[in-house]
N, C-alpha and C positions, 0 to 999 in steps of 0.2 A: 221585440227584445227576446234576445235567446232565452230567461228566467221563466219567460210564457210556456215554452213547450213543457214544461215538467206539470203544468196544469189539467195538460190531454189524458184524457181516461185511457189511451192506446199504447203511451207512452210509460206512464205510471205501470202498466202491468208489463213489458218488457224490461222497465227497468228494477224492479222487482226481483225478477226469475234470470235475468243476464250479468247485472252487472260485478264485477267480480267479489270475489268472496269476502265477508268482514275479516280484517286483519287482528288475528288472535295476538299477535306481536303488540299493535299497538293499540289494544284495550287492556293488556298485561304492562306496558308502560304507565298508561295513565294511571291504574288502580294503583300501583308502586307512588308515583307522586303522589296521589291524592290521600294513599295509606298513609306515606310519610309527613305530611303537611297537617294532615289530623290528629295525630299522634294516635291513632289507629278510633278515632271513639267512631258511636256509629253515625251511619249517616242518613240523613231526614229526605233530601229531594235533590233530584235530579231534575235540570230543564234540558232535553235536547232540541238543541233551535235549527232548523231547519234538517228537520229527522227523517224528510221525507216517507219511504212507505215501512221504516220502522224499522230498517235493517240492522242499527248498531245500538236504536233502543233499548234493543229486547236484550240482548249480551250484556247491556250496562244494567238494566234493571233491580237485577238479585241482589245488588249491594247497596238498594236504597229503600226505605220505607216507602216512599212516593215520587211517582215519574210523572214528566211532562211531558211530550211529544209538541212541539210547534211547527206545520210549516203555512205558507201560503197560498200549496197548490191543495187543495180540495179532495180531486182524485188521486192523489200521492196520500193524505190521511186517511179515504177511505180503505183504500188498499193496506194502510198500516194498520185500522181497525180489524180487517177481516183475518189479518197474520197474527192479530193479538189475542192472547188469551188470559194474560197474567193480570192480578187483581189490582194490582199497585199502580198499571202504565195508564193513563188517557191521555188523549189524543185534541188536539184545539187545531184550528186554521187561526193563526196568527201571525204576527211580522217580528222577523231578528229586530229590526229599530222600534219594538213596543211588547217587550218580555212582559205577560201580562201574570207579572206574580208578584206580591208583598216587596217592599227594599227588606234588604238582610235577611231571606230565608231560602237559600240556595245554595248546596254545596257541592254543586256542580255544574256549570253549566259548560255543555258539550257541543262542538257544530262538527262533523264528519262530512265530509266532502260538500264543503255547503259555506264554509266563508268567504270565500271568492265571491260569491253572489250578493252577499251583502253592502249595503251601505255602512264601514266598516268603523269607522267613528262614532257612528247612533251606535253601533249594537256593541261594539266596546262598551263603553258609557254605559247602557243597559245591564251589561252582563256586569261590571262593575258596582252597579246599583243596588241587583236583584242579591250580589252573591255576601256572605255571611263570612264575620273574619276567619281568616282560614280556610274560605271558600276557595275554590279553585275552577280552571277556566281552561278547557281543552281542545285546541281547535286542529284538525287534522286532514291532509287529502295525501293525492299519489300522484307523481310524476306521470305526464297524460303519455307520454310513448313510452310503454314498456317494450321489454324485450324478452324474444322466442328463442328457446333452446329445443333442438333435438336431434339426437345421434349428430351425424357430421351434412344436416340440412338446413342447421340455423343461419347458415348468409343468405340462403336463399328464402328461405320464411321472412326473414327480418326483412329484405328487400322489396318481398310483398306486401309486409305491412310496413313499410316508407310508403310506397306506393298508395295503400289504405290513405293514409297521413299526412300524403300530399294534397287526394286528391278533397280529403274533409278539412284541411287548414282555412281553404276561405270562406268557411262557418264557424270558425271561432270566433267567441265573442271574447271585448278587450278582457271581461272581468278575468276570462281564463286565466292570464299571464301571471298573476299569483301563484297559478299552482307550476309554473317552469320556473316559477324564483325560488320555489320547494319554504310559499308561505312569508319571505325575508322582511318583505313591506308588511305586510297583518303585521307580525311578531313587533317590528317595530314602535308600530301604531297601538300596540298594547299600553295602558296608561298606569301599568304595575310595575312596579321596583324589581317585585322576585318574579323572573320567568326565564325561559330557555329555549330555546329553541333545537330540535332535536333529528336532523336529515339524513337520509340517504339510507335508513330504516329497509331494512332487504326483506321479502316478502317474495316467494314462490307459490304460484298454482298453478294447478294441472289443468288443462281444458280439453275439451275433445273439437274435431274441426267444427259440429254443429254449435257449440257453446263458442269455440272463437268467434262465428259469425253472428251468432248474439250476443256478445259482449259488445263487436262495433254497433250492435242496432241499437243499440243499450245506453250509446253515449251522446249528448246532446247537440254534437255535430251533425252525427247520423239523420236524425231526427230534424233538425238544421235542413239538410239536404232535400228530405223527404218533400218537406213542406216547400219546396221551392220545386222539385221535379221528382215525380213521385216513379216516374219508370224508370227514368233516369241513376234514382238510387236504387231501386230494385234489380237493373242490370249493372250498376255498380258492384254490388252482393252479392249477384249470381258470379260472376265474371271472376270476385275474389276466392269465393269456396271452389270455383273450375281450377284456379290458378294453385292454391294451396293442397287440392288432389291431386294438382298435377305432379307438385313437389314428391308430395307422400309417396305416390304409387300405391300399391297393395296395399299397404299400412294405412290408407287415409280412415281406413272406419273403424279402425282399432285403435290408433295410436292416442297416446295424453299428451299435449304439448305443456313443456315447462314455461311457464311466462312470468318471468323475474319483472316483478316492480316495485319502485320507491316512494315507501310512503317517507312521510314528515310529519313532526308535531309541537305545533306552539304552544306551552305549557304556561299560566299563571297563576299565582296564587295572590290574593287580596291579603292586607295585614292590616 
C-alpha cells in the first residue's frame, strides 16, 4: 500500500526538505474561521492528525496552549521531533481512526495533505468526538498537477511535467482521487451541519530547477516508482532535469520557476 512508503526513513527526510512550501494563504483562512467560530477566546489544543514531519504544526502552533502531532509513520515523527523546538508541540505515532485524546477537549483538529489517506468515516467520527463545542475541524491539500510559469517557456515546462505526470500516474494510489475532486467526497462525508468547503485557493512558489526535481522525489508516486525500479526512476530524474535545461538554456542555474497551485479546504465547525 502506497500509505507504507511515508514510513521509510529516506523518504521522510526528502519529504521534509522538498515538498513544497506551507501555504501561508490557507493557515490565514483556517485561523479567520477558527477566530470567528470562537468568538476570538483563547484556545487550549490543537490535534494535527496525520502531521507527518511537522510541517504545518509548527505555523499552527502559536495560537494554541498545547499541540498534538499524530501520524503513523515513525520516521515522519522523528523527523518532526528533530524540526521541533517549541514547548507546547509533542509529537505521538498514532492512527487518524483512534484520536488518542479525552471527548470534548479539542479545538482544533487539523489534517494537511493527509485526509485522503484516511479511513474517512472512523476519523470523522473521531475528530467529531475529540472536538469541544465550537471546535472546529480543518482538513486541507493541493491539486497534485500544478502548473509552471516562465517568461514565454511555460508550454514547454508544462509539457515536461505532463510528461513527469504521465509517466508517475500508474503509481497513484485510488485514495489519491480525493485530492483531483479538490476534497468534494471528505467534505461531504463531514457529519457537521456548519462547514464549507473552500477550492481553487491560488498559491505561488518560486522553485529553482534543483528544488523542482526534488519536489517530484518528494511525492509519493515518486517514491512509488522507486520501490518498483530503482534505476529506472533515477534515469527517469536524470532525463527530466536534462530536459528542463534544455528548455532553460543559460538561465537553467539561475532562474526561479513560478509554480502556481490549488490548494482547498474543508472547513467544520461542531455546535
Amino acid at each position: 500500500m502506497a500509505v507504507q512508503l511515508f514510513k521509510k526513513m529516506a523518504f521522510s527526510s526528502v519529504y521534509q526538505k522538498y515538498m513544497i512550501p506551507v501555504s501561508n494563504e490557507v493557515i490565514n483562512l483556517i485561523f479567520s474561521y477558527v477566530k470567528a467560530k470562537t468568538n476570538g477566546q483563547p484556545l487550549e489544543m490543537l490535534v494535527d492528525v496525520g502531521c507527518g514531519t511537522g510541517r504545518y504544526t509548527l505555523p499552527l502552533a502559536p495560537h494554541f496552549k498545547k499541540v498534538l502531532g499524530i501520524d503513523m509513520s515513525e520516521s515522519q515523527i522523528n523527523v518532526a521531533k528533530q524540526n521541533t523546538l517549541a514547548n507546547n508541540v509533542s509529537y505521538m505515532v498514532a492512527s487518524a481512526e483512534k484520536i488518542p485524546v479525552k471527548n470534548d477537549s479539542v479545538d482544533l483538529v487539523h489534517a494537511g495533505l493527509a485526509a485522503h489517506w484516511f479511513t474517512i468515516d472512523k476519523f470523522l467520527n473521531e475528530s467529531v468526538r475529540v472536538l469541544k463545542t465550537n471546535g472546529c475541524l480543518a482538513l486541507h491539500a493541493f491539486y497534485p498537477t500544478p502548473e509552471i510559469e516562465y517568461k514565454d517557456l511555460s508550454h514547454d515546462l508544462n509539457a515536461a511535467m505532463s510528461k513527469v505526470w504521465d509517466t508517475l500516474f500508474p503509481y497513484f494510489d485510488k485514495n489519491t482521487g480525493d485530492m483531483f475532486n479538490q476534497y468534494q467526497n471528505i467534505y461531504e462525508a463531514i457529519p457537521l451541519k456548519d462547514k464549507e468547503l473552500i477550492t481553487d485557493i491560488p498559491v505561488t512558489v518560486q522553485l529553482s530547477i534543483p528544488e523542482m526535481i526534488g519536489f517530484i522525489q518528494s511525492v509519493y508516486i515518486y517514491q512509488a516508482f522507486m520501490e518498483k525500479d530503482v534505476k529506472g526512476a533515477e534515469h527517469f530524474l536524470t532525463q527530466t532535469e536534462k530536459r528542463f535545461r534544455e528548455i532553460l538554456g543559460e538561465e537553467a542555474d539561475s532562474v526561479r520557476l513560478n509554480m502556481h497551485i490549488k490548494h482547498y479546504c474543508a472547513l467544520a465547525c461542531k455546535h
